[in-house]
N, CA, C and O atoms as a GROMACS GRO file, in nm:
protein
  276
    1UNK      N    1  15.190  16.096   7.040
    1UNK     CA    2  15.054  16.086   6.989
    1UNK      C    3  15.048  16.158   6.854
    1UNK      O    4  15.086  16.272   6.828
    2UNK      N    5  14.990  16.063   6.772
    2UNK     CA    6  14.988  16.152   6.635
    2UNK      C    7  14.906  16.248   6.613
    2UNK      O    8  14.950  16.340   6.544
    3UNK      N    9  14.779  16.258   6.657
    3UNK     CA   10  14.711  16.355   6.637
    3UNK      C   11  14.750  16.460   6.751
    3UNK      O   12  14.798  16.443   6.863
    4UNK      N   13  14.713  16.577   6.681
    4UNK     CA   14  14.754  16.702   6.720
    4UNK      C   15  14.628  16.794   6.818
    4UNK      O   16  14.634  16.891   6.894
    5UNK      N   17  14.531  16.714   6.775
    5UNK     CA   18  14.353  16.736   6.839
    5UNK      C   19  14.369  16.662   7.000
    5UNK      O   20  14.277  16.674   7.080
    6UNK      N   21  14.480  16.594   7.032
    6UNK     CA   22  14.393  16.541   7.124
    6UNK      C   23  14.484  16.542   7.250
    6UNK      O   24  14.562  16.447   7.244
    7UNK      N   25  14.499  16.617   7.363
    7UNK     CA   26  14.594  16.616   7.477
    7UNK      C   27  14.639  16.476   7.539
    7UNK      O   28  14.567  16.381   7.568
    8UNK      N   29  14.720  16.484   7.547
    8UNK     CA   30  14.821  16.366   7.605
    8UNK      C   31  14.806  16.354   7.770
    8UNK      O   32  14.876  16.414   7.851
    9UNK      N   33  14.680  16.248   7.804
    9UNK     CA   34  14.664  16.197   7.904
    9UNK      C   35  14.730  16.180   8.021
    9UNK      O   36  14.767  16.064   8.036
   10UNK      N   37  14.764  16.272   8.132
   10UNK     CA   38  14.748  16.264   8.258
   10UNK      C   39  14.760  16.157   8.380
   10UNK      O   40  14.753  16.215   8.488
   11UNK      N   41  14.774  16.038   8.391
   11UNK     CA   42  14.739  15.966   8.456
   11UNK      C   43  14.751  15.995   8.606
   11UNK      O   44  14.716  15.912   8.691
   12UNK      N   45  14.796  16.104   8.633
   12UNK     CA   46  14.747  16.133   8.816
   12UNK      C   47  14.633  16.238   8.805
   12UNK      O   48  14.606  16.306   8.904
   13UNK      N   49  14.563  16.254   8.683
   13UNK     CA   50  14.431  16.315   8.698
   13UNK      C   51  14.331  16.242   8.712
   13UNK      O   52  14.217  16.289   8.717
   14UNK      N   53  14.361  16.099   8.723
   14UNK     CA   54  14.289  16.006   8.719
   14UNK      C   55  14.214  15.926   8.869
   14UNK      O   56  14.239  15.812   8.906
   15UNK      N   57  14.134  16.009   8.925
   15UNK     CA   58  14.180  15.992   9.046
   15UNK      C   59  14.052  15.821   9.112
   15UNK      O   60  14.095  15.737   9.191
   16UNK      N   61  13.932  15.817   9.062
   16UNK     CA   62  13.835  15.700   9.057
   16UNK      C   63  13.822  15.585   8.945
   16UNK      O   64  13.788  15.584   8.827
   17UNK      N   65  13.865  15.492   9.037
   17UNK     CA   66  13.866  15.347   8.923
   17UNK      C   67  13.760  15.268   8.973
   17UNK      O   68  13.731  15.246   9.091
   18UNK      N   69  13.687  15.215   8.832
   18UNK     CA   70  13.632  15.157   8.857
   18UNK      C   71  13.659  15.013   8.879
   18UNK      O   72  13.770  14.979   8.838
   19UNK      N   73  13.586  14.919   8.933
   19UNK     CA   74  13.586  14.771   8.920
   19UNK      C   75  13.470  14.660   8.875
   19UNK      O   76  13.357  14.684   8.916
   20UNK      N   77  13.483  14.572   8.816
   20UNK     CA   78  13.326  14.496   8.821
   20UNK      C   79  13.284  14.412   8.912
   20UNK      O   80  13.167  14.378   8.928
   21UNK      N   81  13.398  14.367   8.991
   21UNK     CA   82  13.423  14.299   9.123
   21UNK      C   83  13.304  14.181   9.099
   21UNK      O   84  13.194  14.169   9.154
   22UNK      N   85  13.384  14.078   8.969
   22UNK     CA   86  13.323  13.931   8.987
   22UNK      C   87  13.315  13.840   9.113
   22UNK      O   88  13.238  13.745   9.130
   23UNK      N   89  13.425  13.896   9.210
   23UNK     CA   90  13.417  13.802   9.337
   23UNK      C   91  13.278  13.800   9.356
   23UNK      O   92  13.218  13.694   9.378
   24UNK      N   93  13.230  13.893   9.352
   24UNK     CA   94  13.101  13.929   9.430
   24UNK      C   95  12.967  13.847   9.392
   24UNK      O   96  12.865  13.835   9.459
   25UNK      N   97  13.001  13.788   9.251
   25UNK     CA   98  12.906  13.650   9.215
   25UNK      C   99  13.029  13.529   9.212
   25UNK      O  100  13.027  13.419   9.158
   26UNK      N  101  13.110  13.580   9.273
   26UNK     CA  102  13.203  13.412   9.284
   26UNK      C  103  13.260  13.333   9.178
   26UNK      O  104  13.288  13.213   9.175
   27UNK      N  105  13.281  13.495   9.022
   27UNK     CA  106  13.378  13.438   8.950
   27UNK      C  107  13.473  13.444   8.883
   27UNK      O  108  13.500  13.428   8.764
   28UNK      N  109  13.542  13.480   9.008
   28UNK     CA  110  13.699  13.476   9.028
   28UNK      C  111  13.778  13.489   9.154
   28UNK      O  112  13.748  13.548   9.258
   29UNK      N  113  13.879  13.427   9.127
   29UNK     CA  114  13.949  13.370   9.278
   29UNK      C  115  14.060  13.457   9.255
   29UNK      O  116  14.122  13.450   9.361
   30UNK      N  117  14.139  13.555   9.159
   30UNK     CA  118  14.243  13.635   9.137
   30UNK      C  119  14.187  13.788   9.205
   30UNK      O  120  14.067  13.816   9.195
   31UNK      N  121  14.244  13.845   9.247
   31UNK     CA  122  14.238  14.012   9.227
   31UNK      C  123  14.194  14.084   9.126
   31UNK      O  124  14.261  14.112   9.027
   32UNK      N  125  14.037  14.131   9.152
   32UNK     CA  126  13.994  14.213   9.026
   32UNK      C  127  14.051  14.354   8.985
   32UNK      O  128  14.048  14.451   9.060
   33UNK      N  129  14.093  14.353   8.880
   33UNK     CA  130  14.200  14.477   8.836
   33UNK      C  131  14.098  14.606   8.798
   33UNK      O  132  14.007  14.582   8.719
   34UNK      N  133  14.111  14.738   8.850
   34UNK     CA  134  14.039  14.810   8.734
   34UNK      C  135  14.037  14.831   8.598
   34UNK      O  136  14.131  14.815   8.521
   35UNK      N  137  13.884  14.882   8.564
   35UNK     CA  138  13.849  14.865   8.429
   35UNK      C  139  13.845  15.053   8.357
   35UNK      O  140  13.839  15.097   8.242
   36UNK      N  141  13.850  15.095   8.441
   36UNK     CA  142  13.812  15.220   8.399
   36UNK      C  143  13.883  15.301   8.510
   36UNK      O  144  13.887  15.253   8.624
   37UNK      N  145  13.934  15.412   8.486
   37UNK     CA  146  13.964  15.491   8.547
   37UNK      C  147  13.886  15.686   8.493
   37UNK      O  148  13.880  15.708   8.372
   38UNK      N  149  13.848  15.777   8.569
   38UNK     CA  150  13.775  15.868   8.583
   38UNK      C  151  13.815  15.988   8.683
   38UNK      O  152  13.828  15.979   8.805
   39UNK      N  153  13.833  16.108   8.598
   39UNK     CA  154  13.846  16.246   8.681
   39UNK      C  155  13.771  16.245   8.789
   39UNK      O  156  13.817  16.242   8.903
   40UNK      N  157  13.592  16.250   8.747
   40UNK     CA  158  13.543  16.257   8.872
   40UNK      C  159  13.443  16.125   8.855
   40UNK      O  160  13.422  16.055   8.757
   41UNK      N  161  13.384  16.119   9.004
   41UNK     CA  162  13.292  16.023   9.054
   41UNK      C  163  13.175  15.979   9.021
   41UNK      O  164  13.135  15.865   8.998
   42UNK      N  165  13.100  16.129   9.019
   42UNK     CA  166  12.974  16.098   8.956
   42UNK      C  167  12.960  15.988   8.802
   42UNK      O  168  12.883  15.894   8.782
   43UNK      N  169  13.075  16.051   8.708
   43UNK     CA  170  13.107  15.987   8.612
   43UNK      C  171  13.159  15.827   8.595
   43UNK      O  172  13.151  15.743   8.505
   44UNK      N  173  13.212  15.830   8.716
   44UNK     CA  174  13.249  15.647   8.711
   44UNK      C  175  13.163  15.583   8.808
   44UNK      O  176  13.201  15.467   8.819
   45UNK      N  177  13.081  15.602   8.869
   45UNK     CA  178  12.970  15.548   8.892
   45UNK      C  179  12.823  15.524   8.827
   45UNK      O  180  12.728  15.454   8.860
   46UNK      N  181  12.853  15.639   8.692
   46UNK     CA  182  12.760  15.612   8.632
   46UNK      C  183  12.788  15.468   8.554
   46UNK      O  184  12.698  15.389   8.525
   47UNK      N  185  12.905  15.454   8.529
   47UNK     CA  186  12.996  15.415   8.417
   47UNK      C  187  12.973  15.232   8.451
   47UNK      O  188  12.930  15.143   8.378
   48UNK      N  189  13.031  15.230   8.615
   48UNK     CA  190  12.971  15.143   8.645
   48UNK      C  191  12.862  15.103   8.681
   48UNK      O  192  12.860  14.985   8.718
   49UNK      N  193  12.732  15.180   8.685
   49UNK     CA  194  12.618  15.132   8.722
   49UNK      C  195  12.532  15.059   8.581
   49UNK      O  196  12.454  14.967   8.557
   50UNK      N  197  12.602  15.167   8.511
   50UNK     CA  198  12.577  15.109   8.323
   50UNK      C  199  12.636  14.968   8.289
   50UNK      O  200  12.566  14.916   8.203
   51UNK      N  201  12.717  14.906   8.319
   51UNK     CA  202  12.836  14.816   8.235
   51UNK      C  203  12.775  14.701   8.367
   51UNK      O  204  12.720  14.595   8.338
   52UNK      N  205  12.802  14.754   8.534
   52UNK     CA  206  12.791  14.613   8.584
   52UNK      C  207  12.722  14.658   8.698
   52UNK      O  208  12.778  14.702   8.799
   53UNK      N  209  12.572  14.646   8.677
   53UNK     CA  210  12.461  14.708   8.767
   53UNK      C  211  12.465  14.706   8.866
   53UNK      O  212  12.448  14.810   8.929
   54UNK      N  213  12.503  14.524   8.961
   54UNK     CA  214  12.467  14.483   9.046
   54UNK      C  215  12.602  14.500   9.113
   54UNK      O  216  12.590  14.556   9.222
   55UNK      N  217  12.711  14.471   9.085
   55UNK     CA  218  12.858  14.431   9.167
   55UNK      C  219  12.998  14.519   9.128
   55UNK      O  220  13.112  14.486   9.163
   56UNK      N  221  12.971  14.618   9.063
   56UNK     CA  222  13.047  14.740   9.064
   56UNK      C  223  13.114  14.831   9.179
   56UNK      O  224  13.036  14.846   9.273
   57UNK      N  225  13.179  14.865   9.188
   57UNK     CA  226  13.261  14.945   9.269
   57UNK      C  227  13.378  15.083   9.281
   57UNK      O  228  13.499  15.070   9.265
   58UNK      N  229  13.322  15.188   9.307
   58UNK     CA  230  13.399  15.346   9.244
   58UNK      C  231  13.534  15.310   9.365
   58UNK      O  232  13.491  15.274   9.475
   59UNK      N  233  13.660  15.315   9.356
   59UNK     CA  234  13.759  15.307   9.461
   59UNK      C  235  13.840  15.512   9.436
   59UNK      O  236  13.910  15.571   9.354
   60UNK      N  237  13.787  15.535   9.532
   60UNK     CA  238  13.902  15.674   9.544
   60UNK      C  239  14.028  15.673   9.534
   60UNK      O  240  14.071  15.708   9.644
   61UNK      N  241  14.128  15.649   9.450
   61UNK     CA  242  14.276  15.676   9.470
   61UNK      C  243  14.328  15.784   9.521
   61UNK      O  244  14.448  15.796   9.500
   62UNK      N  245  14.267  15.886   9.595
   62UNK     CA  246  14.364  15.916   9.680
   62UNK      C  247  14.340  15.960   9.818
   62UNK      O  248  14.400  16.025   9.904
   63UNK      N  249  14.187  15.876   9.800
   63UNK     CA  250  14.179  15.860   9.969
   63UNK      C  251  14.258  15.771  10.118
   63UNK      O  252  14.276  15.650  10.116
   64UNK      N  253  14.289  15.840  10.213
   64UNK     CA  254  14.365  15.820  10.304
   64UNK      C  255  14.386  15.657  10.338
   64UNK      O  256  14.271  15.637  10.377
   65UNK      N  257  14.442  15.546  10.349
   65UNK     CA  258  14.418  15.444  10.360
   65UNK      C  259  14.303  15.435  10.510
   65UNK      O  260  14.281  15.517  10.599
   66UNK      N  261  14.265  15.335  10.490
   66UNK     CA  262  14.206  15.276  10.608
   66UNK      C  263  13.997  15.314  10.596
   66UNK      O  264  13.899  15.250  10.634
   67UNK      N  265  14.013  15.437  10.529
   67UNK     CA  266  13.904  15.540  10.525
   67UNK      C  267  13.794  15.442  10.439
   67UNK      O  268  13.833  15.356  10.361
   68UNK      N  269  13.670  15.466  10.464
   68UNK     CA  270  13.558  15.439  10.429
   68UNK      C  271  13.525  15.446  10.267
   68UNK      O  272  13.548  15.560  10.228
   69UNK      N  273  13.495  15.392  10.199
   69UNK     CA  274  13.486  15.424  10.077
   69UNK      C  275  13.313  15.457  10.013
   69UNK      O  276  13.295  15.489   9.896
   0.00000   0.00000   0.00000
């Protein structure tokens, strides 16, 4: 990274991704990928409540499989 201002990103600090989850108006038939990823929750739920009001979704990465989201 060229600048010297700015820490070199983490990616297992990354622990909530968001999604816009088009299935959910039926448009798309692929696997919706995340769009955002976020330290904490509050923050990517805002993130998505801003960008995709209705059909958004915070996924915990490193909650236990099977577990409730």
């Amino acid at each position: 990274m060229p600048d010297r201002l700015l820490a070199v990103p983490d990616p297992k600090n990354y622990r909530f991704a968001v999604f816009c989850c088009s299935f959910k108006w039926d448009l798309g038939s692929t696997p919706d990928h995340a769009l955002a990823l976020f330290v904490d929750q509050a923050m990517a739920e805002r993130y998505g409540a801003l960008m995709w009001p209705n059909t958004f979704q915070v996924v915990d990465l490193l909650a236990p499989a099977g577990s409730p989201q």
